[in-house]
N, C-alpha and C positions, 0 to 999 in steps of 0.2 A: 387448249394447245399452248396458248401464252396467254400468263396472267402477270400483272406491274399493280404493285400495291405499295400506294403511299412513298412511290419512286420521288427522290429531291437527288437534282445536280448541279452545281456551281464547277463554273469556271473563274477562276479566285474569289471576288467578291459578288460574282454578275450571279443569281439565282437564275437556273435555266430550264429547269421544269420544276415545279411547284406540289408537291403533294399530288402525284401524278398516279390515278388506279385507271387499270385500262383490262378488258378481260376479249380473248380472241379465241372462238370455236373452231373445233377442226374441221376442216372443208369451208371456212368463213373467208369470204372478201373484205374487207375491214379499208376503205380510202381514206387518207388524214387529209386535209385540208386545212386552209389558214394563211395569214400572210406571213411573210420573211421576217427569221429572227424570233418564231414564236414556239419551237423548241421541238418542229416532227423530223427532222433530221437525226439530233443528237438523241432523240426516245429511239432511236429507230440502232443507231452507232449503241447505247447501251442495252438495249435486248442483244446483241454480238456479240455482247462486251468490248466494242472498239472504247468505248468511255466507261469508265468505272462510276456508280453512283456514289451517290455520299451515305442514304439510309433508304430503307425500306427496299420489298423483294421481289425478285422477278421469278416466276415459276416455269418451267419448259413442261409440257409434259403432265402438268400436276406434281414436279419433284422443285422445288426454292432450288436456285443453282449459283454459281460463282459465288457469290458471299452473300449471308445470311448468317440468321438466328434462329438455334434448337437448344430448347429446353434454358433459355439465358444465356447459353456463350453464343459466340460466335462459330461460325463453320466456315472456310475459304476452302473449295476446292482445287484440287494439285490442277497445273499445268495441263496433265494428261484426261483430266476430266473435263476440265474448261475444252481441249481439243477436240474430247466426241460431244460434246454438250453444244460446238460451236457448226459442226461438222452439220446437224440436224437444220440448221439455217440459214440457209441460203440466203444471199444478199445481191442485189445490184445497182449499181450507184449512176450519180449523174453525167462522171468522167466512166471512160468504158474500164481501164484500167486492166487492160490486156500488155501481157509480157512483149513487149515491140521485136524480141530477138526472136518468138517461136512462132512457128505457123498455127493459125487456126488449130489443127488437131489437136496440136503438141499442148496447146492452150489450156482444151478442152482434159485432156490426159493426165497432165501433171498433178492435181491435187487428189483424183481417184487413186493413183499408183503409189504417190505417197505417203498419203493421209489415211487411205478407204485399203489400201495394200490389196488393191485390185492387181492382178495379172496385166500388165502391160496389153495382151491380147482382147481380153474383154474390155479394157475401155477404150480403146480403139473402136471396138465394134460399139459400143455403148455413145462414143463421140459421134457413130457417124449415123447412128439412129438419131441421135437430139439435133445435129446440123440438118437433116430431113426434114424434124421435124421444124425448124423456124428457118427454113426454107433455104437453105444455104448448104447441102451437102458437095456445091461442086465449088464450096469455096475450102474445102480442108485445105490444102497445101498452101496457100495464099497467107499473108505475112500480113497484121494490120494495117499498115500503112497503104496496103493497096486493096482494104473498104472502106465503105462510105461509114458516114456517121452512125447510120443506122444498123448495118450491117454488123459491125461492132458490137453496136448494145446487144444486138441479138446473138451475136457469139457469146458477149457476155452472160444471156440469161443462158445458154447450151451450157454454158462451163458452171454456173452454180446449180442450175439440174443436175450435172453429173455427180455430183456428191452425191444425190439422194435425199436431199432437205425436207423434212416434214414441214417447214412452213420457209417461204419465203418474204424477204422482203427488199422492197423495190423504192429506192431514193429520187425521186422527179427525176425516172430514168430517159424522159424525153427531153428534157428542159434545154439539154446543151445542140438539141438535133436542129439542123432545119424544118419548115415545116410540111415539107413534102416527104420528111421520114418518118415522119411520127405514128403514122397509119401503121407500117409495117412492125416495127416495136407494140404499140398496141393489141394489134391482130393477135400477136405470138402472147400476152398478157390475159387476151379473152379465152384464148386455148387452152392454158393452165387454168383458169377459172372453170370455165366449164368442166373439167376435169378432178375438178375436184380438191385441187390444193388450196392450201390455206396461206392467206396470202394478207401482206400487209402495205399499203399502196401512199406512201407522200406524194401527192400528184399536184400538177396546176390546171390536168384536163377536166375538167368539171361534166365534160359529154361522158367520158368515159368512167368516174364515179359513179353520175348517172345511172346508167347502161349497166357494169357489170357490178356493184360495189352489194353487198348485204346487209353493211350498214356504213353510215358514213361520220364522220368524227371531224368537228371542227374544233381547233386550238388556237388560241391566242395567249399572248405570256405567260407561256410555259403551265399553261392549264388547256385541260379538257372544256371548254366550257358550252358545247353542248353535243351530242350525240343523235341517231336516229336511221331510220329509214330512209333512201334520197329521197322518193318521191315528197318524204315529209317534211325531211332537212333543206329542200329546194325549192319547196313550195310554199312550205309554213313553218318557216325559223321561226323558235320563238325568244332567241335571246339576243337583244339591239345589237351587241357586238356582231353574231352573224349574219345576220339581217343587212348592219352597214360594210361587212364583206362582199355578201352576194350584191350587193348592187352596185357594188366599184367594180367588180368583176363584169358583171353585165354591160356598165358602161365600159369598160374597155375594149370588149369584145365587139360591142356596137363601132369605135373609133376605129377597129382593126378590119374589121368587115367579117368579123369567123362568126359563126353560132352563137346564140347565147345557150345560157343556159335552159 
């Protein structure tokens, strides 16, 4: 579903991912993990194309998209390609980043009806099937400002379903929540897994890696530097760098009083 080969990004002189190959199955859980600054946000902003890399190619589909190499030249595709190419990926970030002027629905409607040139009428009914679904159907009319933290993320993921996305993916979309909300974002995260999407997870819950992930990827400066199974990645790292992760994690979780890992 998403393959990144030999992906390099700089933000002027700063090298921000490193010779980056990453390969993601459809129907796959995929969690990033790693500390801050070490490059699964910005991998996450260029599979969108919210950042343009410098070399090497990202493939949707099994098709190389936004810019690449065929046959020696170059290939960039138009505006309108990059649009249904971007349309297939759903995204959800750390800020909820819902339109403050529309309600809930409207929220959930506007990128179907413009983007997807859905009938106004179906995705109404399509918004009020996905507010069902992450538990919120009798908040349509409701304006962000009056939910919670968490209620929000979860409109946010209703609104990037509604597009239709063949794979999503999800920016440490608890990180900014209290932690009495994070459960309910979760919850609506194990649904889609179960379900079958394919889904690509920066997270700092490590329970929830855990739990739902198929395979787990840990990165540090702007490399992959090791991959695996949780059970195997959580129990038997075998590379020092993630080894002296998991156990700064562990120790803080001890100091906070939550789960370890």
């Amino acid at each position: 579903m998403i393959r990144l080969d030999h992906i390099n990004k700089y933000f002027g002189h700063h090298h921000v991912l490193k010779d980056l190959s990453l390969t993601v199955d459809e129907g796959e859980v995929v969690c990033v993990i790693g500390p801050s600054g070490s490059g699964k946000s910005t991998m996450l902003r260029c599979i969108n194309k919210m950042e343009d890399i410098a070399d090497g190619t990202i493939s949707i589909e099994g098709r190389p998209v936004y810019r690449h190499q065929r046959n020696g030249k170059t290939v960039v595709d138009s505006e309108k390609q990059i649009e249904a190419i971007r349309a297939k990926v759903g995204m959800v970030f750390q800020s909820f980043n819902l339109f403050p002027h529309l309600s809930v629905e409207k929220n959930i409607t506007v990128g179907p009806v413009h983007v997807l040139n859905l009938p106004a009428a179906q995705a109404k009914q399509d918004a009020h099937a996905l507010l069902e679904r992450v538990g919120l159907a009798h908040k349509a009319d409701a304006y962000p400002h009056e939910l919670s933290g968490g209620q929000q993320q979860r409109v946010a993921i209703a609104r990037a379903l509604a597009m239709r996305p063949k794979v999503m993916l999800f920016d440490e979309v608890t990180s900014a929540l209290d932690p009495e909300l994070v459960g309910e974002v979760l919850q609506v995260m194990r649904s889609l897994a179960a379900d079958g999407m394919t889904m690509i997870v920066v997270t700092h819950e490590m329970g929830f890696a855990r739990e739902v992930a198929d395979r787990v990827v840990f990165m540090a400066d702007g490399r992959i530097v090791e991959e695996g199974a949780p059970s195997a990645l959580f129990q038997s790292p075998t590379q020092e760098r993630t080894q002296n992760f998991l156990r700064s994690v562990m120790v803080r979780n001890r100091e906070l009083g939550t789960a370890v890992i």
